[in-house]
C-alpha positions in Angstrom: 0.0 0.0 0.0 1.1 3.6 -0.7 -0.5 5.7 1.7 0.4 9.1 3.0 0.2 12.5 1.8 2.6 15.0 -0.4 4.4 17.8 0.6 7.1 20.1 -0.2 8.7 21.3 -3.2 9.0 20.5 -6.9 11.9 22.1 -7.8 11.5 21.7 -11.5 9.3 19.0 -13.5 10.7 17.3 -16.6 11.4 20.3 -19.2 8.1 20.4 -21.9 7.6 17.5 -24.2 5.9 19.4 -26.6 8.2 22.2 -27.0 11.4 20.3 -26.4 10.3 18.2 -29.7 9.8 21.7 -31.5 13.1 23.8 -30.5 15.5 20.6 -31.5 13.3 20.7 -34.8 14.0 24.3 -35.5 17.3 24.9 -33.9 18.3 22.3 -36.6 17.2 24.5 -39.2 18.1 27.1 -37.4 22.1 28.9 -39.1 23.7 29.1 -35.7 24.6 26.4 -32.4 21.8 27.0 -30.1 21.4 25.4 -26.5 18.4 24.2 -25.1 18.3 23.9 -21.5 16.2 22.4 -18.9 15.0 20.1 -22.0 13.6 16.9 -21.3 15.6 13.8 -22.2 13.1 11.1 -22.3 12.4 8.8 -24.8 10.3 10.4 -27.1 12.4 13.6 -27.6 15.8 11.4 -27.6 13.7 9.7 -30.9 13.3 13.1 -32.2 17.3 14.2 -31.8 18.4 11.1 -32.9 16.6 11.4 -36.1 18.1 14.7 -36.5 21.7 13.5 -36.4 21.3 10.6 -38.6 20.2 13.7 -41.3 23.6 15.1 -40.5 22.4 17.6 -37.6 25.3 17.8 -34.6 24.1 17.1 -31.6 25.9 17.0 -27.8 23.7 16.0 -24.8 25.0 17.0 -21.0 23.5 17.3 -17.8 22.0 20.6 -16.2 24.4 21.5 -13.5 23.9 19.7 -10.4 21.7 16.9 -11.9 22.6 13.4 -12.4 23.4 12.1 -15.7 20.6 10.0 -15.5 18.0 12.6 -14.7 15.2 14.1 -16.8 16.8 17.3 -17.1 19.4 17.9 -20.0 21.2 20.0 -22.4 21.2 19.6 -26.1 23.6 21.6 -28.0 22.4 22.0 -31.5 24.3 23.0 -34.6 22.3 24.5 -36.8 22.2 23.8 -40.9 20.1 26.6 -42.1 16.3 26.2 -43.3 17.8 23.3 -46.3 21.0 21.9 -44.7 19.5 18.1 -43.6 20.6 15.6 -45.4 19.3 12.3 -46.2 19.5 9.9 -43.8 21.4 6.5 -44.5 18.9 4.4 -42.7 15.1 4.3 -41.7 14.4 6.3 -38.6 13.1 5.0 -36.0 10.1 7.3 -34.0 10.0 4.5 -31.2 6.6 5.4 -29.5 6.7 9.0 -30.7 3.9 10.4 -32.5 5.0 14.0 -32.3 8.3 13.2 -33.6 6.7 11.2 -36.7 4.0 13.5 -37.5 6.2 16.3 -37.3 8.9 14.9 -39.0 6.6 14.0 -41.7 5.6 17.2 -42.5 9.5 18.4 -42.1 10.6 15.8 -44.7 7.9 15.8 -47.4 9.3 19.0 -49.0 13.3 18.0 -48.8 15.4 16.7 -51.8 15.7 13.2 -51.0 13.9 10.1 -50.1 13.3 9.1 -46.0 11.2 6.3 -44.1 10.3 6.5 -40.6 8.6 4.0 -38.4 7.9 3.4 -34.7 6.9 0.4 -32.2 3.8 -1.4 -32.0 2.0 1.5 -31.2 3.0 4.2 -32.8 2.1 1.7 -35.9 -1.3 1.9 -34.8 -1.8 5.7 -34.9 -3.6 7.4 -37.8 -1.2 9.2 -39.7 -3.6 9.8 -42.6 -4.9 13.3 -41.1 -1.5 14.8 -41.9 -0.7 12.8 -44.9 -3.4 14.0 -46.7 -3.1 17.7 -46.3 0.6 17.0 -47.2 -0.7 15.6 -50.4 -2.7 18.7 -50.7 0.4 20.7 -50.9 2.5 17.7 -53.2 4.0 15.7 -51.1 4.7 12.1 -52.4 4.0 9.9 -49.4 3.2 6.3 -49.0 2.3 3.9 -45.9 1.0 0.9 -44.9 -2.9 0.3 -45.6 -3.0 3.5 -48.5 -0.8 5.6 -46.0 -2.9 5.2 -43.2 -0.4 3.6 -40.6 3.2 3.8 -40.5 6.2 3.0 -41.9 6.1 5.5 -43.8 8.0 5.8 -46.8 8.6 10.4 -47.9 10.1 10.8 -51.6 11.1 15.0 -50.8 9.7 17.3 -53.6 8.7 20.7 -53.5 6.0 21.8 -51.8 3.3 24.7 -52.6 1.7 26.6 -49.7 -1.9 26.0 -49.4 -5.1 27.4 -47.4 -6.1 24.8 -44.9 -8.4 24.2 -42.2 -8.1 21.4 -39.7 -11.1 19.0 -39.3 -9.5 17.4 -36.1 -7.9 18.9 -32.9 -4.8 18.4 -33.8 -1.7 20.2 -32.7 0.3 17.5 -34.8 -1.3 18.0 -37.5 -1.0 21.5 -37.5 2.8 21.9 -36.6 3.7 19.3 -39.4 2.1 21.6 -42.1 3.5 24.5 -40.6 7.0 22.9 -40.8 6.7 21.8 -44.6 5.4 25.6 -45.3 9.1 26.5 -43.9 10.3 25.3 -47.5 7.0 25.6 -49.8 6.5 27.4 -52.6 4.5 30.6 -51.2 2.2 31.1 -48.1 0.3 28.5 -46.3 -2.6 29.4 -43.9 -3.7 26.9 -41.4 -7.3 27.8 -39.6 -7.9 26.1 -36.2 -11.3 26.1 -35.4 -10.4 24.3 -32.0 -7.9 26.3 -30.4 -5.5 23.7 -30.2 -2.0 24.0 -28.3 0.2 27.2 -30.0 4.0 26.0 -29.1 4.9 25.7 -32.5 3.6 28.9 -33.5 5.1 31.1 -30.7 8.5 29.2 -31.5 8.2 30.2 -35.1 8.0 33.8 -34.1 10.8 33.3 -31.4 13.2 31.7 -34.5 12.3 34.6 -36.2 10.1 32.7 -38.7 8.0 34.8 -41.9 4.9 33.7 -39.7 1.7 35.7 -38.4 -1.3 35.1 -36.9 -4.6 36.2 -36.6 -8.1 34.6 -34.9 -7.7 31.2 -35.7 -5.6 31.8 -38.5 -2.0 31.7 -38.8 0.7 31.9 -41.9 3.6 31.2 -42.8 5.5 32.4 -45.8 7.9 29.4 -47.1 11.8 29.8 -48.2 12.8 32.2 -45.7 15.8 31.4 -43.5 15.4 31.4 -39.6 16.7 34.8 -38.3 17.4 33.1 -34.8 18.8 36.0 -32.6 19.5 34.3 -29.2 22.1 31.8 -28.1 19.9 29.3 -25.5 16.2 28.3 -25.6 15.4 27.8 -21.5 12.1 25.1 -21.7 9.5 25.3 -19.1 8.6 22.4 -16.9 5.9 20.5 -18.7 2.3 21.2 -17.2 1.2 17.8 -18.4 3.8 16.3 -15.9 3.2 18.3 -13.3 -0.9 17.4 -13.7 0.0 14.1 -11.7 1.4 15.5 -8.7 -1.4 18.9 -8.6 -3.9 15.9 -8.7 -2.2 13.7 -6.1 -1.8 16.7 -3.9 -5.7 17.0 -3.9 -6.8 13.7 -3.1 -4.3 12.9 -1.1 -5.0 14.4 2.7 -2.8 16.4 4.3 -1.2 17.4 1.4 0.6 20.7 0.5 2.8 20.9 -2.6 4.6 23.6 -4.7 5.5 23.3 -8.3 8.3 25.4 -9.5 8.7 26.9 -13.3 5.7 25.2 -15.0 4.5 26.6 -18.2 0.9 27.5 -18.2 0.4 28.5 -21.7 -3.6 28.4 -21.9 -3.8 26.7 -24.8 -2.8 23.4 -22.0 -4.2 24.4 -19.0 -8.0 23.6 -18.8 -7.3 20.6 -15.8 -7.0 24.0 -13.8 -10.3 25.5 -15.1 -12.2 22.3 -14.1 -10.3 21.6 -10.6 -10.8 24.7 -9.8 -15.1 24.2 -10.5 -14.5 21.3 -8.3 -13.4 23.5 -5.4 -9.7 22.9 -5.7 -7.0 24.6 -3.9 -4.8 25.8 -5.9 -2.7 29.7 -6.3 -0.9 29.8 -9.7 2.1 32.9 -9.0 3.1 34.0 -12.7 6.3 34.9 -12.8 8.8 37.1 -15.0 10.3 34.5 -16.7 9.2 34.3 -20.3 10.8 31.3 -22.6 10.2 32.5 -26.0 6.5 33.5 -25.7 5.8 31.3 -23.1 4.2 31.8 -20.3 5.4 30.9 -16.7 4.0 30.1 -13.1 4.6 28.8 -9.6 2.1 26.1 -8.7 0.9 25.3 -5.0 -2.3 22.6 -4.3 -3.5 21.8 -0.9 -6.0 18.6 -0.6 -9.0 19.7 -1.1 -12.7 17.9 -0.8 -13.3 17.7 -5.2 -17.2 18.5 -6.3 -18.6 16.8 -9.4 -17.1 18.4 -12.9 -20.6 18.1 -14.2 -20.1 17.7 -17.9 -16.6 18.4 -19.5 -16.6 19.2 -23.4 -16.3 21.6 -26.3 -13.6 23.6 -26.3 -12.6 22.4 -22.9 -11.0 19.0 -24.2 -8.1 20.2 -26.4 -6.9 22.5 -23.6 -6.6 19.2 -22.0 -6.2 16.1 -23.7 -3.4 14.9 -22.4 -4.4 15.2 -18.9 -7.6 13.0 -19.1 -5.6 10.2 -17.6 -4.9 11.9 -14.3 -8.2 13.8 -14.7 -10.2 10.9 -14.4 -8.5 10.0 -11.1 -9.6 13.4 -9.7 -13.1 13.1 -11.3 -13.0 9.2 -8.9 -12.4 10.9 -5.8 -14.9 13.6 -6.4 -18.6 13.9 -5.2 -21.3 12.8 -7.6 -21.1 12.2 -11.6 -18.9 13.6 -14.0 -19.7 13.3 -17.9 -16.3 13.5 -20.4 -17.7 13.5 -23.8 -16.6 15.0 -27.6 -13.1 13.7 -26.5 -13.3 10.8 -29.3 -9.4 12.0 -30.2 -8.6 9.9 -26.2 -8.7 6.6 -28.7 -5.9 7.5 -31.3 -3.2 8.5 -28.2 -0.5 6.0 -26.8 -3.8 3.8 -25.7 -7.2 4.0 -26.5 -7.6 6.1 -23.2 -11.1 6.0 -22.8 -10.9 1.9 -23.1 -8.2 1.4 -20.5 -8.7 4.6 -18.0 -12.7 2.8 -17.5 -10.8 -0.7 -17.1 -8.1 0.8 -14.6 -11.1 2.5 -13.0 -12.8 -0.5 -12.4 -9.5 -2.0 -10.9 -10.4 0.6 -7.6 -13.9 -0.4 -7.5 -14.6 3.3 -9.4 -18.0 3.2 -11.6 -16.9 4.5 -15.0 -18.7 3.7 -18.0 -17.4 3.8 -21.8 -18.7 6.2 -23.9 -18.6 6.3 -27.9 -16.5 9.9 -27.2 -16.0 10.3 -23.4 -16.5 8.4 -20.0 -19.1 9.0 -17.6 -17.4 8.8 -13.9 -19.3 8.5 -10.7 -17.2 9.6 -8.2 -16.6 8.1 -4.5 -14.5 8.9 -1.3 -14.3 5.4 -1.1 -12.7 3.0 -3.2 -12.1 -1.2 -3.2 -9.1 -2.7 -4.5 -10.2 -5.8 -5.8 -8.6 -8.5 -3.6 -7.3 -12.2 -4.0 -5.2 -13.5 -7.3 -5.7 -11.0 -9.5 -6.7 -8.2 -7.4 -5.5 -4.7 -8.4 -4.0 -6.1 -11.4 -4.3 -3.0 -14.2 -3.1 -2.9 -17.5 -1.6 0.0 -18.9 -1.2 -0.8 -22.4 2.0 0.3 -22.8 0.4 4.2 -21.8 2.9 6.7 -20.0 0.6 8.8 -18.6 -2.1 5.9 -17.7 0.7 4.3 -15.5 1.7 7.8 -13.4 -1.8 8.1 -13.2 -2.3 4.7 -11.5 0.4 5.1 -9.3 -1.3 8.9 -8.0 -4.5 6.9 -7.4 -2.6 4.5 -5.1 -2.8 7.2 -2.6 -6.6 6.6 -2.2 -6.5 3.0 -2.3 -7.3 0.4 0.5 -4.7 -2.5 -1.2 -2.4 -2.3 -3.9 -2.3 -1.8 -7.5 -0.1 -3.5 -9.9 0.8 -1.8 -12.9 1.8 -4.6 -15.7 4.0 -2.1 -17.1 5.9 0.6 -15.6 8.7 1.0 -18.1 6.6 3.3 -20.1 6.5 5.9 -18.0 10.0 6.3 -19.1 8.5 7.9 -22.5 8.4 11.6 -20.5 9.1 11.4 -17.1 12.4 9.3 -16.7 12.2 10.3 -12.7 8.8 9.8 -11.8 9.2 7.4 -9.2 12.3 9.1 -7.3 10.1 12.9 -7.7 6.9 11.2 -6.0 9.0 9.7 -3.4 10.8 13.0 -2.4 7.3 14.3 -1.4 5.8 11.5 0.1 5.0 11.8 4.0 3.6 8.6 5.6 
């Protein structure tokens, strides 16, 4: 059993996913070395640098002083190669369980000179890539996958590209960094419309590398074959709010609690968990400070426990501002009073894991009523929750999911027995120190 409460002090959270990904991407492209502290060195964004050495991108990776070499925080020192300076890889790449770093790299590669193939693990093979291939196509990219193009490997002859109007049918932040990253090199200007107000990293990077880019509403531009005018040495990433989610939550249900999270980014295109938990009657103070990482905004975090309300219903524009926090969402939206409805969040079945699938099994693992919804889950909340016992009690299957194992192991604070995670490897995919962080806070 792992009971107790948090308290104390997170320093700093693993360094953003998201924008990690993005600033190796366009420091590559970038005509200058550029560092990028406090960036996360996990597996996903280790897939995405090692794809951009193998295309002839230099590369160095050291610690942040004071942090162990094995530790989520890093350094990547990038040399730049200018806007057409990759060259073509000798072998296929390898996305591992990555979908940022294929989809991006997709839309990266369609409009080079030469021929590339990327692939990924099991899962990653299971991911629809056809919402970015086909808008690629729009714009003349020669791409070809498994099924028509719907699944990876994918196989990207480079020709040139022509900038297109576009506007995207799914919530996609993917979707709509890839084509913003094959306008770098089209012919012209290509305008992406998101109707859904999906997460803006890539375009607030763009401006920060000094990109031909604008924006406007739900429109944004960019003009293609204009080199990055990069005026800054170092790129300092946030700590990733999706990361932190885990601890704000455990902090909440787990009594007693009191917990401060340093140097989170709380760009509002990611942070609608804190619009609901604080409906539910949450405790939480968000402190912005000073510090702004190219357009990105900055806070200090503190959550006491706190006696969670039902959500009610959570949807519309509500679900991209926090898609990847559904895992750890549903864990508040157990401990809470009453029913909570999740619904237009159909997108939760192409992630790692079907997540609305395996967060109602895991769910049913603490006795939790959850029921599976066509596009959501509908929660019924309890102070109270059983372990199954015997053989197979607590037994819950991850299915391979980062973020579905961190948030079993939160939920283990309101347990009577213990859950076993068939799979805790994952969790290496973004948050290498997970374990060691929780256990600095725990109090028993």
């Amino acid at each position: 059993m792992r009971h107790g409460s948090l308290y104390g002090t997170v320093r700093q959270t693993p360094g953003d996913k998201s924008m990690t990904h993005r600033a190796l991407i366009l420091s590559a492209l970038s005509e200058k070395k550029v560092r990028i502290s406090n960036a996360l060195y996990s597996e996903d964004c280790k897939r995405t640098a090692d794809a951009l050495c193998a295309m002839g991108i230099e590369i160095q990776q050291q610690s942040m002083p004071g942090c162990p070499t094995d530790e989520f925080l890093g350094i990547f020192d990038v040399q730049g190669k200018g806007l057409n300076g990759l060259a073509e890889p000798e072998n296929i790449i390898d996305c591992g369980n990555s979908g940022t770093t294929m989809r991006l790299l997709t839309g990266l590669l369609s409009g080079r000179s030469f021929v590339s193939k990327l692939t990924g693990d099991a899962s990653l093979r299971r991911r629809p890539m056809r919402r970015v291939i086909d808008p690629l196509q729009e714009m003349g990219a020669d791409i070809d996958g498994r099924k028509g193009g719907a699944f990876a490997p994918l196989g990207i002859r480079g020709k040139p590209l022509a900038g297109m109007e576009y506007t995207l049918p799914v919530a996609s932040a993917q979707v709509k960094s890839a084509l913003l990253l094959a306008g770098l090199t089209a012919k012209g200007t290509t305008v992406i419309t998101d109707p859904f107000g999906t997460r803006d990293h890539t375009e607030r990077m763009l401006q920060y590398f000094g990109a031909k880019f604008s924006s406007e509403g739900e429109a944004c531009s960019i003009e293609g074959g204009y080199p990055l005018q990069f005026e800054w040495k170092e790129i300092a990433i946030p700590g990733d709010f999706s990361s932190a989610a885990f601890f704000i939550v455990g902090a909440l249900i787990a009594k007693g609690s009191e917990i401060t999270i340093n140097n989170v980014g709380v760009n509002p295109t990611r942070t609608g968990l804190l619009d609901v938990l604080e409906k539910m009657g949450a405790d939480i103070k968000i402190v912005p400070n000073d510090k702004k990482d190219f357009y990105e905004p900055v806070a200090d975090i503190t959550v006491r426990f706190s006696e969670l309300k039902r959500a009610g219903v959570v949807e519309g524009a509500l679900i991209p501002r926090m898609i990847d926090e559904f895992p750890i969402f549903c864990i508040a939206a157990a401990a809470a009073e009453g029913e909570t409805l999740i619904r237009g969040a159909k997108e939760l079945r192409v992630k790692e894991s079907d997540r609305i699938t395996t967060m109602v099994k895991a769910l049913s693992v603490l006795g939790v009523d959850a029921e599976e919804l066509p596009d959501g889950i509908k929660i019924m909340g309890t102070k109270e929750w059983k372990t199954q016992r015997g053989r197979d009690g607590g037994k819950c299957a991850t299915q391979g999911d980062h973020r579905v194992a961190m948030a079993m192991k939160i939920a283990q604070f309101r347990t009577d027995g213990t859950i076993h995670l068939d799979d805790e490897t994952c969790i290496n995919t973004s948050f290498p120190s997970f374990q060691a962080t929780l256990d600095s806070l725990l109090v028993r």
